[in-house]
N, C-alpha and C positions, 0 to 999 in steps of 0.2 A: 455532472453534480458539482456543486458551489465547495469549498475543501479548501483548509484555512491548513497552513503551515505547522504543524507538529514545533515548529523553533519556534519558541513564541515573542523572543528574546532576542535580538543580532548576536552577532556575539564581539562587535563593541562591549555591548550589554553584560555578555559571557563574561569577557575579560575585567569589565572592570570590576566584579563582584569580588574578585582576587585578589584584590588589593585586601579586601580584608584579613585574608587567611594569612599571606605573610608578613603585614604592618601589627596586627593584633597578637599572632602567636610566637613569630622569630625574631622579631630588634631584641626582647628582652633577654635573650636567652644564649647568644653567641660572640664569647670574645676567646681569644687566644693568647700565651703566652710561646711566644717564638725563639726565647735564646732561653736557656739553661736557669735553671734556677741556683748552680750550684754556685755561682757568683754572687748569691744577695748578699747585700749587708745586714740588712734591714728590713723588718716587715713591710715599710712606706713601699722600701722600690721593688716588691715582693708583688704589692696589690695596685701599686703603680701600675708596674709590666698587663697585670690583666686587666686594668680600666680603662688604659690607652687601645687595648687590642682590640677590646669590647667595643669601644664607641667607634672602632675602625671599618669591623663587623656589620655593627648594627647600621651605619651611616649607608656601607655598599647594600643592606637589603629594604631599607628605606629608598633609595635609588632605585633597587631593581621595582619595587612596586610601584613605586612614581611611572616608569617604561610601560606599566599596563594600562596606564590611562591614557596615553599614548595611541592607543591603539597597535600595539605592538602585534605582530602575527600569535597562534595560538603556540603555535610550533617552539618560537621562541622563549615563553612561559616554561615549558616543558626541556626545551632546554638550558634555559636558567636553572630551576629546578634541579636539574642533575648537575650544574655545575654546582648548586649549595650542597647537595649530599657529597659530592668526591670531596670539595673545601674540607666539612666537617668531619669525614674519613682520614683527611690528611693531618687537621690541626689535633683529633683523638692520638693519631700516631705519633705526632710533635709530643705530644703530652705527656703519654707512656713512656717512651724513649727517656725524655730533655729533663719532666719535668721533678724532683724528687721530692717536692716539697719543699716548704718552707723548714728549717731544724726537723726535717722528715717526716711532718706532718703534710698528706698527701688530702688532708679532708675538703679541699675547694677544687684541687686538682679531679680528684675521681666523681666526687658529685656533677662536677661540670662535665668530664666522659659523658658522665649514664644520662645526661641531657641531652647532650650532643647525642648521643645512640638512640634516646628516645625520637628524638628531634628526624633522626635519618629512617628511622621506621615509620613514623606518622605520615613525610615526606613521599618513603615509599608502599604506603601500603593505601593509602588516598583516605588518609581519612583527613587533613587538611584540605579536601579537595571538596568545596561545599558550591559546588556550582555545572554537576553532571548532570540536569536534571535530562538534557537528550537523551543521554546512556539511559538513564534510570529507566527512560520511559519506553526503552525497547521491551524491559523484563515484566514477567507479571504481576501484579499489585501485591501478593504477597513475597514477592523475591523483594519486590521495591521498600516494602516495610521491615523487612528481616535487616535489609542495606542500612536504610536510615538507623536502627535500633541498637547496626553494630557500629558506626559509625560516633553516635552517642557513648557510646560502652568506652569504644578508643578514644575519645575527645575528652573524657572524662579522665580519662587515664594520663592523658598527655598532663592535663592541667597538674593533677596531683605530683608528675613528676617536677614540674617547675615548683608547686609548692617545697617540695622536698627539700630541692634546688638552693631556696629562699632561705630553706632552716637553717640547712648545713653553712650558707655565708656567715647569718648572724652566728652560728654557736662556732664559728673558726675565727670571727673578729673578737668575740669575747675574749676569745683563751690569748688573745695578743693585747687585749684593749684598747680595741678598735670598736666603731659604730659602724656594723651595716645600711647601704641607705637602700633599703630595697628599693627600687626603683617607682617615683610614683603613680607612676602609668599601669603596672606588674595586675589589682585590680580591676583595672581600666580595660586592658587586653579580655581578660578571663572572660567577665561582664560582656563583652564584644561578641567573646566567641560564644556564648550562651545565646546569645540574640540572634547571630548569624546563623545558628543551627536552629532556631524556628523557623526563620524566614526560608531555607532548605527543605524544612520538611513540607512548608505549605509548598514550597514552588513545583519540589519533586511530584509530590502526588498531583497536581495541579497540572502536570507538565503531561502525567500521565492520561489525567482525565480527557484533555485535550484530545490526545491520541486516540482516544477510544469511542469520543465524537466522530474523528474523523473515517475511522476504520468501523463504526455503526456497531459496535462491540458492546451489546448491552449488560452482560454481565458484568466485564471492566469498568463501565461506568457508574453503574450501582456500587461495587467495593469500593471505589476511590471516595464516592459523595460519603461512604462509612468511613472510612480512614478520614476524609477533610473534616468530617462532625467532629473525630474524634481530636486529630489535630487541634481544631476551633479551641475547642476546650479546653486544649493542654496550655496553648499560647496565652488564652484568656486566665487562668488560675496562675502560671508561673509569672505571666505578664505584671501582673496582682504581686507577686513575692519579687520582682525584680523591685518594683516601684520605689521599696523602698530598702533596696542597695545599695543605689547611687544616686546623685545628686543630679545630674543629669539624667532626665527622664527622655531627653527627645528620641530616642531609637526604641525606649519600651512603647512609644506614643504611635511611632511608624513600625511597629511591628502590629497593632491593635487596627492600626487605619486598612494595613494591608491585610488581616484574618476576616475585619468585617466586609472587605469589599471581599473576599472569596468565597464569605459564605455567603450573601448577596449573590452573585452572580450565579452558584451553584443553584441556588433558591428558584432562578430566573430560569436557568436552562432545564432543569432536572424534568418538567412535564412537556414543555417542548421538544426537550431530546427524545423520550421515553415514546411517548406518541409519533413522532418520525420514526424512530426506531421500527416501533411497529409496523406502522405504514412502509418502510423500506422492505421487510420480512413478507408482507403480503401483495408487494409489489411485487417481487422477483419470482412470486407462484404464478403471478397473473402477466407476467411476460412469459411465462413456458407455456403457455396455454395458445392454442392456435387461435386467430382471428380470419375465423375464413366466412363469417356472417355477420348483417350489420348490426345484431346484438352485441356478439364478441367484440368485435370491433369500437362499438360505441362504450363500451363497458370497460376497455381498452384505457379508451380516451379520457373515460370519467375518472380509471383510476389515474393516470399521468397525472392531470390539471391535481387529484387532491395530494398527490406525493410531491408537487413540487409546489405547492402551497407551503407545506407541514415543511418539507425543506430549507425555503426559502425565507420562512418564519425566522427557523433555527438557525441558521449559517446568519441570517439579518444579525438578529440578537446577540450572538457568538462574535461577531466582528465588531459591534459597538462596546461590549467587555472586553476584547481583546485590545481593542484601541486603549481606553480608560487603564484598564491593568497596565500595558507599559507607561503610563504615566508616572500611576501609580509607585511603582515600580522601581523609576527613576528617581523620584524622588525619596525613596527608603534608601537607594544607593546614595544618592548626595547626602541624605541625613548621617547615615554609614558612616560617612568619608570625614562630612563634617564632625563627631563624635571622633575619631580618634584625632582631629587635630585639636579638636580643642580638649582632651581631655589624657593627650600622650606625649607630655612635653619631658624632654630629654637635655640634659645640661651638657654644656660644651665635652668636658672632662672628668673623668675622676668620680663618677657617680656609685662606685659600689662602694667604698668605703672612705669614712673619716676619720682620720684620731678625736677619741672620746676626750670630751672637755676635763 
């Protein structure tokens, strides 16, 4: 039997989707103050100390995802990964310890903790991790939607913690008479990470469907085509409310390219599949069955020729989407990529705060 790869995806492929998760959610989010604050003078060399450490931060995790296009091993991602959670274990502990505040106002210091803790929980519990669709697609379609739904609940949570984040700058620059310059990209990420968690949810279930072609699992097949309707529609209606949140549309555009080519293709296979399906189900009766007359026998023969017709249809078809889709594919990852560069530009120094004119 003709059986097309469950990985639908290299994982070249795998890896470079990663770049999104930590170019989008963590440059903005990790700087560190490393010597004592009980030495300032002055608010300047206060918010100084953290805008140098910040852009030190953010520049090593810009780096580290630069490495995944690369084609870095997967192994190394993962141990990246845990070298950013011990970092930001270490710099929370600097903080505590070192940091007292400014005249003992600790309001940047502890806000940036509960980041940095958010930051180490997101890290480890996977919900930054928008590109398992393998894994996904060992569990049943409803494990698979539960995953996805919590997955949103946390991603959702993460953001609002950097909102927080955002206030407590501005309302700590005020009380000195300071300008926070929230960072202009800060939108830009959020926006990212919204997009990149549709383009997950089609891939996940998608990833699944595949699987359940291939394992001839017609009920897994049927819930997935219902979860990807429902998908379709979410994509298409929020797709519609992104339009006009940013100015840059291209990734709302390739996220619409890639839901109409999965409903397309789902369109294409779903009576091909269904019909094989069958035909597989009433094959495997008509091979238990002896063929010991040239009835049975030829009856045999008639069912072969129409099972590997109905197959041959199916796996034909399946392979020419398959091809198409990583196209596809590829080029939502390069819109991806291109989207945060041109829409997450970071200034040399000094970006969290200014003295107010």
């Amino acid at each position: 039997m003709k059986n097309l790869n469950s990985q639908t995806y290299s994982k070249k492929n795998q890896l470079k989707i990663k770049i999104a998760l930590f170019v989008f959610l963590l440059p903005i989010i990790v700087f560190t103050q490393t010597t004592t604050s009980l030495g300032y003078r002055n608010i300047k060399a206060y918010t100084d100390d953290f805008a140098k450490n910040e852009m030190y931060v953010k520049k090593s995790l810009i780096e580290y995802s630069a490495s995944l296009i690369d084609d870095q091993l997967a192994s190394r991602s993962i141990i990246t990964a845990t070298r950013i959670i011990e970092k930001l274990k270490k710099i929370n502990s600097i903080l505590v310890k070192n940091d007292v505040g400014f005249e003992k106002n600790t309001l940047l210091r502890d806000s940036f903790i509960k980041m940095n803790a958010k930051t180490i929980e997101s890290l480890s519990n996977g919900t930054l991790i928008l590109n398992d669709y393998q894994v996904q697609a060992t569990n049943d379609v409803s494990t698979i939607k539960k995953n996805i739904d919590q997955k949103e609940i946390q991603l959702v949570s993460y953001f609002e913690e950097l909102k927080k984040y955002d206030d407590n700058k501005v309302q700590f620059g005020m009380q000195y008479n300071l300008e926070a310059n929230n960072i202009v990209c800060t939108n830009a990420f959020e926006y990212n990470g919204y997009q990149n968690l549709l383009f997950y949810k089609m891939n996940a279930i998608d990833q699944k469907l595949i699987a359940s072609i291939n394992q001839v699992n017609k009920n897994d097949f049927m819930e997935c085509i219902a979860v990807a309707d429902k998908i379709y529609n979410e994509v298409i209606a929020k797709t519609s409310l992104y339009k006009g949140m940013y100015t840059d549309t291209s990734l709302n555009t390739a996220n619409i390219t890639f839901a109409d080519f999965i409903k397309e293709q789902n369109s294409q296979i779903t009576a091909l599949f269904t019909d094989f399906a069958d035909e597989f189900t009433a094959f495997q009766k008509i091979k238990k069955q002896p063929t010991t007359t040239p009835a049975s026998i030829q009856n045999y023969n008639e069912s072969v020729k129409v099972y590997n017709e109905k197959k041959n249809i199916l796996f034909d078809t399946l392979a020419v989407t398959q091809y198409n889709k990583k196209i596809i594919y590829e080029r939502w990852y390069s819109t991806n990529r291109d989207f945060l560069k041109n829409n997450t530009k970071f200034d040399e120094l000094h970006d969290s705060f200014t003295f107010a004119d």
